[in-house]
N, C-alpha and C positions, 0 to 999 in steps of 0.2 A: 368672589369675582364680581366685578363691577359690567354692568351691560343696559342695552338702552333699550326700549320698546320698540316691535316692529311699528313699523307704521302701514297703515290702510293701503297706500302705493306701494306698490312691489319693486318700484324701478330705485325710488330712493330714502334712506330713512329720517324719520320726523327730526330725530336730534342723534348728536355724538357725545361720546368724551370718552373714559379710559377704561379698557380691559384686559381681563389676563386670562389665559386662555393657553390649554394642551393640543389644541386641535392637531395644528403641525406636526407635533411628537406622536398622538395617537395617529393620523392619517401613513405616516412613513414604519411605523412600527407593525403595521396591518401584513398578516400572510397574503399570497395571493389568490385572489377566491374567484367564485362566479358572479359576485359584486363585478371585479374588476374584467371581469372579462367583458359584460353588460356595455363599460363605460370604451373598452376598444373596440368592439361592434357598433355601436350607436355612434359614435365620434371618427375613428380612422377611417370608416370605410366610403368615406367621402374621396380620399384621395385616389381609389380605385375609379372613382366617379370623373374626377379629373382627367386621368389618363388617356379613362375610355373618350371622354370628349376631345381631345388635344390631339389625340392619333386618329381619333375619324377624320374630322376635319382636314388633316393632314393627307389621308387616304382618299375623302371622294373628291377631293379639290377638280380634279381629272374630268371624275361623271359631272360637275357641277356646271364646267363648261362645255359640258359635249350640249349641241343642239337637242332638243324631247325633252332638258332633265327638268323642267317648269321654273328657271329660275335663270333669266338674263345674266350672267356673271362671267368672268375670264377666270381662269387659273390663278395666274398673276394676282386677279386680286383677292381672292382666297387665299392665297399663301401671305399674301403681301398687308394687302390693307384691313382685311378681317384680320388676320395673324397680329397684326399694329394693333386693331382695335382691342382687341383679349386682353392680349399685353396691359393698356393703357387701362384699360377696366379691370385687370385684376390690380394692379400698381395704387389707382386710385381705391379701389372696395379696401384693399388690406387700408391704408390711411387711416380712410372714413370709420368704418367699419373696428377697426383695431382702438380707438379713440374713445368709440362708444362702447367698447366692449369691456375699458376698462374703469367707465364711470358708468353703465348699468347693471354689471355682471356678464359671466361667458354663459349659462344658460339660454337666456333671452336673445341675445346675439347669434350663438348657435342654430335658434332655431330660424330666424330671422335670416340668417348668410343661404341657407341653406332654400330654404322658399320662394328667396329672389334668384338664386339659381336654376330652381324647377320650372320656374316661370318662363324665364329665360330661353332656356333648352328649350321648352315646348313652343314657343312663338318661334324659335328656330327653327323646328321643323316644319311650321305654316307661311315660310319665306316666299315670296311669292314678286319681289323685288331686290334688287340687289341693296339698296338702303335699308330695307327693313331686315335684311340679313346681316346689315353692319350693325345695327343699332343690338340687334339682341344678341351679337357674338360680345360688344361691349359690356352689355348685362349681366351678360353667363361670368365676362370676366371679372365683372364687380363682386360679384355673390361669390366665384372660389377666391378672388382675393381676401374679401372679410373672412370663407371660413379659414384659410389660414393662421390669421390673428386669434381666432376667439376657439379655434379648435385646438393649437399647439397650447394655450396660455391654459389652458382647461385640464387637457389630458396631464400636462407637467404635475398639477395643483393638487390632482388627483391619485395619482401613482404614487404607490411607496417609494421612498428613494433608493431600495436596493435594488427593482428593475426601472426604473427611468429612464436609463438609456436606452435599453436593448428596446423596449417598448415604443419609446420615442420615434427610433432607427427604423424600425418594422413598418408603422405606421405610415411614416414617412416614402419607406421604400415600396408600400403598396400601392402607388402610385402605377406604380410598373404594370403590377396586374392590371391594370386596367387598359395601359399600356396593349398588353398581350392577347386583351378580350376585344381592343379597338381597332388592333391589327387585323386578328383573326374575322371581326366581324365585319368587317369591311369588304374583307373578300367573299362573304356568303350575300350580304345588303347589294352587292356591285355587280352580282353576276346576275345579266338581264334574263336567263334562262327561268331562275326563278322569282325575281318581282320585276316590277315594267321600270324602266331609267328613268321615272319620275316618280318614282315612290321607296324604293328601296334605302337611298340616303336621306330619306324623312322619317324612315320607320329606324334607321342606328340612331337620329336621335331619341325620339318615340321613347326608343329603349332605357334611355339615360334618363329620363323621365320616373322610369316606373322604378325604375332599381333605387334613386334619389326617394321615389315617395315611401318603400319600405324602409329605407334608411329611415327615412323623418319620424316613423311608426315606431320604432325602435328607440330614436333619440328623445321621444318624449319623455322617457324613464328615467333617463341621465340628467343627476342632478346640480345644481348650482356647487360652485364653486367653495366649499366651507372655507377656503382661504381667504376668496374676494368676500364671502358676508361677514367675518367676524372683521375684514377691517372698516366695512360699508357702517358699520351700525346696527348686524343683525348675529351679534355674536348669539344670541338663546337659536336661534335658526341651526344655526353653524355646528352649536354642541348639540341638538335635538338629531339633527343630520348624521352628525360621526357615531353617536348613541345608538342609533337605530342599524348601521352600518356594522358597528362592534358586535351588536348582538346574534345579527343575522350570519356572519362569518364564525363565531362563537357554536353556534346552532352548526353550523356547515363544520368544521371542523371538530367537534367535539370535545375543544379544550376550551380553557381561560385566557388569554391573551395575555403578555408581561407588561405591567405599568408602563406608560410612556415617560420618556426619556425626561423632558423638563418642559416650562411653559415660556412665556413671549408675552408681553404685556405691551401695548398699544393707544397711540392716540387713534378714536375712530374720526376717517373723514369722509366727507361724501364727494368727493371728486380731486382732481389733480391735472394742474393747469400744462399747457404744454413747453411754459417758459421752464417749470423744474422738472418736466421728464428730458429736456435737453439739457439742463445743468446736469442731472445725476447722470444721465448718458454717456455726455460729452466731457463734462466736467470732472467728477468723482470715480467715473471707471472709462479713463480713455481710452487702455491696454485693450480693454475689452472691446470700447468699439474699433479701434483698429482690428482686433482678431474676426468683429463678425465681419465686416467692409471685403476682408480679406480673403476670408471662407465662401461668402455668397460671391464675391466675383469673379475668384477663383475658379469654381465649379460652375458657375452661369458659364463665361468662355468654354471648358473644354466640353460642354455637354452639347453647345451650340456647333463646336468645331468638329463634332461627327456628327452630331444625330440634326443638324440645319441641314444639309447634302448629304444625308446619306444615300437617298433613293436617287440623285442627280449622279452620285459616285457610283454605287450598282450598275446604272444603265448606262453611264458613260465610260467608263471604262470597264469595266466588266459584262455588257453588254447582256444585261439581267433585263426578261420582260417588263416594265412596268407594272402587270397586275402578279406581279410575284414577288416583289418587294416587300408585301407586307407580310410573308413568308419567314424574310431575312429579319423584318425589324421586330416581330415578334421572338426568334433567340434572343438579339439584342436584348429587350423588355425580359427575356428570363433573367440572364447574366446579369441586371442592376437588382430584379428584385433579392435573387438569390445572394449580393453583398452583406445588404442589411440582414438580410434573416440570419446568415453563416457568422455572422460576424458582430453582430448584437452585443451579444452579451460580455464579449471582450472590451465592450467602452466599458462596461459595470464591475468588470475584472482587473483585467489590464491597464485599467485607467482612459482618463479621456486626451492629456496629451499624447501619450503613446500611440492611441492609435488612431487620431484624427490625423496628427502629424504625418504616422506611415499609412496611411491610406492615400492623403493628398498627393505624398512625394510619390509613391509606390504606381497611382494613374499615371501621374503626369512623365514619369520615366520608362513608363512601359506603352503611351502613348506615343514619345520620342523615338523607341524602338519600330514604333507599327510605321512613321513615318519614312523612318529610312527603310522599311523593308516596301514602303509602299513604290517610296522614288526612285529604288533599286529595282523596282520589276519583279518580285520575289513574292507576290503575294494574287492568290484566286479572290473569288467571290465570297466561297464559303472560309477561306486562310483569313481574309480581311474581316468575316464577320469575327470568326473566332476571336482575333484581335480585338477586335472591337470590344466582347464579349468580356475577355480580361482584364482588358483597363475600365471597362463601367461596372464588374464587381465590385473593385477597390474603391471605387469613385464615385459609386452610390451609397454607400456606407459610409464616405465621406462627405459628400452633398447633406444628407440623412443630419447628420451631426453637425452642420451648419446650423439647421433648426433646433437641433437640441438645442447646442451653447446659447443663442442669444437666447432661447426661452428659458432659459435657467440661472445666467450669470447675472439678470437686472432686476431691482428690488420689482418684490411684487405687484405696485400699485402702478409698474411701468410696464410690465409684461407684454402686454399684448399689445402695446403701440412700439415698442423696442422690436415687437416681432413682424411687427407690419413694416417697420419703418427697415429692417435690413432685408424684409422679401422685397418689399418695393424698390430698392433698391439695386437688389439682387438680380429681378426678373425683367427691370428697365435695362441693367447691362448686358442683359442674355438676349432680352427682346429685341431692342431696338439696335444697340452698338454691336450685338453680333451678327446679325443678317446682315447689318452694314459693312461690317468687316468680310465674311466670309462668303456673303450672296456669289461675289465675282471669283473667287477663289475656287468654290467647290465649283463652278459654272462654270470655268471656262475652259474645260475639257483638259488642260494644260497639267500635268502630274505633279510638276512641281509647285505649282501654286495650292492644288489641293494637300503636297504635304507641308506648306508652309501655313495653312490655316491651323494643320496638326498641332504644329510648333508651336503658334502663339498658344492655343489651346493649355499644353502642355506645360508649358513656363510661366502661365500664369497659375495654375495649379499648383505646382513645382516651390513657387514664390508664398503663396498663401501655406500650404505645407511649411517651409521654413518659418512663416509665421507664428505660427499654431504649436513650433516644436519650443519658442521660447515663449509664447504667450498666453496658451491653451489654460483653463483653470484646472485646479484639479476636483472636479465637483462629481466623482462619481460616489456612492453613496454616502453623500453630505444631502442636507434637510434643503431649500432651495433657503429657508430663513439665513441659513447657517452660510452660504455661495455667497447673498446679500442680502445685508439686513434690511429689513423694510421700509419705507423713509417714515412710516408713522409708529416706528418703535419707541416706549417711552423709554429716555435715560436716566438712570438714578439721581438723584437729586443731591448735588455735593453736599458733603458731610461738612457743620460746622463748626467752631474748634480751629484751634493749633493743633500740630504735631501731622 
């Protein structure tokens, strides 16, 4: 095996040129251990982090504009132009962030998304102006946009390929939980009996703070990427890494592990420009980017077309207290997490077209259903949640697998700007074009208009599902080498001669 010296810099290596290397075959051939468990504690549970911030905000918007709460703001613009600014700052971090994560490694980035994020959060809680409250909601959303990029492009790299999906799914889905811990703690932060209305929504973020800093204490131990260093120029790193990993699993199980399957040889480089992660993209796997375009926009509309009004549809037509709401949206937050958990390991089973396809179609037709039983008059509070409840099982486990496909279908040296580049995309048409579609819809009291938000919801799901039933790859325990080959794979050198 040919391989090049580290070098003193940890971000990039002295020189390149060719290696050959099992890492890949040994990494997907691996049982699953207490290694692997290490790397879905330290890395998913970011996404629990998410939730809880997305749903408070969502939740004190209310206290935020009541007079006492120490913080000059309206509602309006808490839902509006903070909610804008997230947006824009997760949209832009995933970019940035995704860019750099796949020319210094997903380590260093990981730890880096993540610290700008705790920053973030905690300057949020010392808001003391309505600008300094926009500035650092943009912050929070730069840092979960980069962990995005450099968290998906990591965990894929990482996982054996016979749970990658279900793992992927979970991860992804546990967003919810946090979801459920955002809801519920809202209602304890908000209730002025126990903290005073101008400390109570500084101490839910407070919270997001500290649960992020044990996160970070945990993610120290999670290591770099063996895929991203043996193509950086740190292939001895890369095998020194899986060595250490084999044995320690070896020790934990008490057997010998079976030779990996075969090896992959490589030009090493140290970066990759954005002119050829838009040729391989666009160019060499267009099916694919059509399939993600289709997936994330898909599921950005229908998740916007309930869960943007939901608490405006509670109180307005079902004429549910405002501070009970987060009552309702916490079932909700069950029923999505509970998709991906229930339904995992069927992408790694059943395949990945079969049941992205019927997930997507399976929402958006049982969403169509909650519609006409909405504009029919046929549906309570708790009837409408339950609905609600059944189309975001299916539809979180199809969201979920949005982020699988594009972190798995595009060669590895693109990974994590492929992954930013369809969240960003994804999260701009949820963000921005869904409030704008739907703000007036679920607003104007009007039944039909709120179930025509349904609809588009629904058929744009519905549309990306028939997508995905002819386009979908079949990558479930395939190598991601093997999904696409790497752009710095060496090719064998034509043989010379006739014949």
């Amino acid at each position: 095996m040919a391989s090049t010296a580290s070098s003193p810099d940890d971000s990039v290596p002295a020189t390149t040129g060719t290696v050959t290397t099992a890492v890949p075959a040994r990494l997907d051939r691996l049982p699953w251990s207490r290694w692997h468990w290490m790397i879905v504690i330290g890395l998913g549970t970011v996404w629990i982090l998410d939730g809880l911030e997305v749903t408070i905000v969502g939740n004190v918007a209310g206290r935020l504009a009541e007079e006492g709460s120490g913080l000059d703001i309206t509602a309006a613009q808490v839902t509006g132009v903070a909610a804008a600014l997230y947006v824009a700052g997760a949209c832009s971090g995933a970019l940035f962030f995704g860019w750099l994560t796949d020319r210094y490694g997903r380590k260093k980035l990981f730890m880096v998304t993540l610290t700008v994020y705790l920053g973030a959060t905690a300057m949020t809680a010392l808001s003391f102006e309505s600008w300094w409250f926009f500035l650092f909601r943009f912050l929070t959303g730069f840092g979960i946009g980069g962990e995005y990029a450099a968290i998906n492009s990591a965990i894929d790299e990482l996982i054996p390929s016979l749970y990658r999906g279900r793992v992927d799914l979970i991860i992804n889905g546990s967003y919810w939980l946090g979801a459920i811990g955002g809801a519920l703690l809202s209602v304890v932060m908000l209730d002025t009996d126990i903290f005073p209305q101008n400390l109570g929504w500084r101490l839910s973020f407070a919270l997001g703070v500290v649960l992020g800093l044990v996160i970070l204490l945990v993610r120290r131990h999670v290591p770099e990427s063996p895929r991203w260093q043996f193509i950086h120029g740190r292939a001895e790193d890369a095998e020194e890494l899986v060595s250490s990993v084999e044995q320690r699993i070896e020790e934990e199980k008490g057997e010998r592990l079976p030779p990996p399957a075969g090896e992959i040889t490589i030009h090493q480089r140290k970066s990759i420009g954005f002119g050829l992660i838009a040729r391989t993209v666009f160019g060499r796997y267009p099916r694919r980017a059509i399939l993600g375009l289709s997936l994330f926009i898909g599921q950005a509309f229908l998740y916007n077309a309930i869960t943007f009004g939901f608490g405006t549809i509670l109180t307005t037509f079902f004429d549910v207290p405002t501070g009970r709401t987060g009552y309702y949206f916490a079932v909700i937050a069950a029923g999505n997490f509970l998709g991906p958990l229930l339904l995992g390991k069927l992408f790694d089973t059943v395949g990945r077209r079969i049941m992205i396809s019927s997930t997507y179609l399976l929402s958006g037709v049982l969403l169509f259903g909650t519609a006409w039983l909405f504009d029919g008059g046929s549906l309570t509070a708790t009837t409408m949640t339950a609905c609600w409840c059944v189309v975001l099982f299916f539809a979180s486990a199809g969201a979920s697998s949005a982020y699988l496909t594009v972190s798995e279908v595009f060669p590895m040296e693109t990974r994590a700007m492929a992954i930013a580049f369809f969240y960003a995309l994804g999260t701009a048409a949820g963000g921005i074009s869904g409030p704008l579609i739907f703000a007036d819809l679920t607003e104007s009291g009007v039944v039909g208009d709120t179930a025509l938000a349904f609809r588009i919801g629904a058929a744009l799901m519905c549309a990306a599902g028939l997508v995905a039933a002819f386009l979908a790859v079949k990558a479930e325990r395939r190598s991601l080498e093997d999904i696409a080959e790497p752009l710095s794979v060496a090719k064998p050198a034509p043989s010379s001669g006739s014949g």
